[in-house]
C-alpha positions in Angstrom: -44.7 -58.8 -20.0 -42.5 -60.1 -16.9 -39.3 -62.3 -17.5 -38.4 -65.2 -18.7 -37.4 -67.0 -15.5 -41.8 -66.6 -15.2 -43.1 -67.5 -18.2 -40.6 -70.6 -18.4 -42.0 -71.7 -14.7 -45.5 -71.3 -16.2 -45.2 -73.3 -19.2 -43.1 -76.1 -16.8 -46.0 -76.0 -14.1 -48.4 -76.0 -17.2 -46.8 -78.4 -19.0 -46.3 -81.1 -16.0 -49.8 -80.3 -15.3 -51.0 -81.6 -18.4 -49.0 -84.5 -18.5 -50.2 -85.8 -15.3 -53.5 -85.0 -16.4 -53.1 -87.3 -19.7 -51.1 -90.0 -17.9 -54.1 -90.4 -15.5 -56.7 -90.1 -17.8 -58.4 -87.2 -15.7 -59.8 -83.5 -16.2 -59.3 -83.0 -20.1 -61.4 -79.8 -19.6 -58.3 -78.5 -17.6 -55.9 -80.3 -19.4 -57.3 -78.2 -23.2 -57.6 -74.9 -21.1 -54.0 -75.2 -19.8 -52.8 -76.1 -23.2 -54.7 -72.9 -24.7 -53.2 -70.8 -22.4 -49.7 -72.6 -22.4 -50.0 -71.1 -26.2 -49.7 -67.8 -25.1 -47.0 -67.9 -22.7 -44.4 -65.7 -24.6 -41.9 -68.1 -25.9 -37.8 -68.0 -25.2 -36.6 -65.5 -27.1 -32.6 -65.0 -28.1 -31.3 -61.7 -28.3 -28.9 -59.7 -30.9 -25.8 -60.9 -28.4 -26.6 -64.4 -29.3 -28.1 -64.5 -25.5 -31.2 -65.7 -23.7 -33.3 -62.6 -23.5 -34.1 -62.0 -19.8 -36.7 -59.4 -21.1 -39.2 -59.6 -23.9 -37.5 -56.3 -24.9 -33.6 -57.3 -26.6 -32.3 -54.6 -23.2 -28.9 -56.7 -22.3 -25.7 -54.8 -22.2 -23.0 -56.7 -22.6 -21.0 -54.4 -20.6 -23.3 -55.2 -17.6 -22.0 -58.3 -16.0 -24.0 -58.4 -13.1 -24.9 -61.3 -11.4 -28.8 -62.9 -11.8 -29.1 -65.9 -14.3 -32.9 -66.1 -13.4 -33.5 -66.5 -17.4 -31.6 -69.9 -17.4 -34.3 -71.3 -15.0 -35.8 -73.2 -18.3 -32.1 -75.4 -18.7 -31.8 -75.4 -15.1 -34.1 -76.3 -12.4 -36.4 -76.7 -15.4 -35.9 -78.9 -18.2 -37.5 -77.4 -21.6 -34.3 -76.2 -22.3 -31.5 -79.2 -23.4 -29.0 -79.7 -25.7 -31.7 -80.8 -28.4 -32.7 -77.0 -28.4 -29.8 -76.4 -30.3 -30.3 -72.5 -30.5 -31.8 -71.5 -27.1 -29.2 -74.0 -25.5 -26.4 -72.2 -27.5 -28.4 -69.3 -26.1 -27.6 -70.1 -22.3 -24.1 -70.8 -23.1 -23.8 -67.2 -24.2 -25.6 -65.6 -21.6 -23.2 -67.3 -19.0 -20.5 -66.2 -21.3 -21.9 -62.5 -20.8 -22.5 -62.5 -17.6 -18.7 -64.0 -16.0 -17.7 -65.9 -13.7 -17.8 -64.1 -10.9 -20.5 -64.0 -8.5 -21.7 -64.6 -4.7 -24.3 -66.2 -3.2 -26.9 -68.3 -4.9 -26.1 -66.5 -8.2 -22.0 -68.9 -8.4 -24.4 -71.7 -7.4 -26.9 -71.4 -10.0 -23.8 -70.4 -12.7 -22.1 -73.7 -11.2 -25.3 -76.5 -11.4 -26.1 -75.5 -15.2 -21.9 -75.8 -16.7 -20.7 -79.7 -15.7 -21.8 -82.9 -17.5 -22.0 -80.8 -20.6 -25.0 -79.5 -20.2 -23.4 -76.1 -21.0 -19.7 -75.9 -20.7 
């Protein structure tokens, strides 16, 4: 039930987790209950704005433009989202669209890292 910004660090850590448990041929017990529960991680979901949900629940206003990206955490420091996701990628673009440009703090950072090199912008 929390945000996306936790279930897209989950599945990451899970995800990595696994890998490195594959690539070193090591703990398959861990490695098959982390992919079951991986499973059920609730997935990305886009919202009726065309937006990354930041909620299971479709709540964004688009009247709200306050500040926290926290739901783009998947595109960027993660890396499940990319511009072969075609719809949740299209996704982050809008949500940045929604929220503006303006912001302070970690917030213009995190707006600034995920637009260059194409990645969004």
């Amino acid at each position: 039930m929390g945000p996306a910004m936790d279930h897209q660090i989950s599945r990451n850590l899970f995800s990595h987790c696994i890998t490195a448990a594959a690539l070193l041929n090591c703990d398959e017990g861990l490695r098959e209950q982390l992919e079951t529960l991986r499973a059920r991680i609730a997935p990305d979901q886009v919202g009726r704005l065309g937006q990354l949900q930041v909620w299971l629940e479709d709540k964004d206003d688009p009247n709200n433009r306050h500040l926290q990206v926290s739901h783009l955490w998947g595109l960027h420091p993660g890396d499940a989202i990319t511009e072969d996701s075609v719809e949740l990628f299209a996704a982050v673009r809008r949500s940045l669209e929604l929220r503006g440009d303006g912001a302070t703090g970690w917030s213009m950072g995190w707006k600034v890292i995920s637009v260059p090199s194409g990645r969004v912008g």
